[in-house]
Structure formats: C-alpha cells, structure tokens
N, C-alpha and C positions, 0 to 999 in steps of 0.2 A: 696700255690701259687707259681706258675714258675717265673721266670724273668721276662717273655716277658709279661704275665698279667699285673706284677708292671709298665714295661714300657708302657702297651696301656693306662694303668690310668691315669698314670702321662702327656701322650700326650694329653687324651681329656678332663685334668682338663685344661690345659697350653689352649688348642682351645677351651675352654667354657671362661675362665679368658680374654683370645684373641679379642672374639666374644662381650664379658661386655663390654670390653675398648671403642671396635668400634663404639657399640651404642652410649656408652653415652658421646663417642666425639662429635657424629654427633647430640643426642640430646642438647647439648652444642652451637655447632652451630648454630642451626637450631632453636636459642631460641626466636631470632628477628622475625624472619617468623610464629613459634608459639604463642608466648605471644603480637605479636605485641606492638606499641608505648603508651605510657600513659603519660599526663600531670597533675601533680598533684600542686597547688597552695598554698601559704601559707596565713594564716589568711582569706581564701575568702570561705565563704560556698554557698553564692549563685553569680547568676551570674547579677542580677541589682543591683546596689548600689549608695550610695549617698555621696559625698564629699564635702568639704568646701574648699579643701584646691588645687590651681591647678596641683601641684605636685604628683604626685600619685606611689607610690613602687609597683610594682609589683613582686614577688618572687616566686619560687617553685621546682621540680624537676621533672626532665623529664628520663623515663629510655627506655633504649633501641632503642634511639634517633641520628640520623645523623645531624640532621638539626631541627634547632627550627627557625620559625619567626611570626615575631610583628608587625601584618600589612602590612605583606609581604617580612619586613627587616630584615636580618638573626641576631639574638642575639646570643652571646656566650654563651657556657657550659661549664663547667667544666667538669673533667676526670669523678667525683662521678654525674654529671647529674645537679648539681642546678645550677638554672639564677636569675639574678637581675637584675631587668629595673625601673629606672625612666620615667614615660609617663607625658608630661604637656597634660592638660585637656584644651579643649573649656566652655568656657560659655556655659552651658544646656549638652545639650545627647551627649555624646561621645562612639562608637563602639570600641573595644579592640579584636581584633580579634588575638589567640595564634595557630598555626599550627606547631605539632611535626612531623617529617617524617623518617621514616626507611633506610636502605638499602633496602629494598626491596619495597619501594616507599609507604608503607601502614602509612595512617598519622590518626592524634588524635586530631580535633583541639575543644578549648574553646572559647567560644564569651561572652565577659564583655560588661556589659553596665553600665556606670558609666555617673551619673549626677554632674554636679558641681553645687550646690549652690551660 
C-alpha cells in the first residue's frame, strides 16, 4: 500500500463517521415530530370510572410534551415528564378532559369520565 491509499481511507472512514454523527443528530431532533406526544396515566386502565370520594388524583407521565392541559388549564411537568393534579368532582358525571401538545403542535389527548357517588 502507498501513503496516499492510507490517506484516502482514513478520509472516507473520518466522512462516513461525519455522515453517522449528522444523521443521528438530526434523528435525535426530529424525535418529537417522529414519535409524536403520549400521555400515559397512573393507576387508570379505563377511561369511566366511579368514585366516592370528591377529591380525585390524577397522575401520569407525559413524554415528549410542551404543554399538558386539564380542561383547558395548563398543568406543570416536570423535567422527566410526570404531573400531579387533584380534580374536585361534581355530584354525578364529571368529564376530565387531558390534552398533551408538542412543539410541533401534534397533541395526544385522554377523556375521563368519572362518576361521584
């Protein structure tokens, strides 16, 4: 092998290595816009439910989330994604309406329907 062979190799491992990084900076970025928003809930498997109690927790985590709101009002998140909300309940059928939203505006939302007894 000549020199100049060693050098073309070592140039287009360095632009193949180059080329790696770029993708999967960009697929790094680009993860919001691919995987889109998800709202995951804690302890609720379904979405009617029945309570006794007017107080109601709501808890879960949300990834890949700009904005979470609870009937429209925007709730905090933490940096790792999970929220905590106390909801007082009406007498009878109460709607719980959970909307996650992206930077790129694509949202995720959950609808509770909880009964107070």
């Amino acid at each position: 092998m000549t020199k100049e062979t060693k050098v073309q190799k070592l140039r287009k491992i360095i632009i193949v290595i180059f080329v790696f990084i770029i993708f999967g900076y960009g697929i790094l970025t680009a993860r919001d816009a691919i995987f889109g928003v998800n709202i995951k809930l804690d302890n609720i498997k379904k979405t009617t439910l029945v309570s006794k109690d007017p107080l109601y927790k709501i808890s879960g985590y949300v990834n890949h989330a700009e904005e979470l709101l609870l009937n429209g009002l925007p709730l905090s998140i933490n940096e790792k994604g999970v929220f905590t909300e106390v909801v007082v309940l009406s007498p009878g059928y109460n709607k719980i309406a959970l909307v996650a939203k992206n930077k790129f505006k694509k949202t995720h939302e959950v609808d509770l329907e909880i009964v107070l007894e």
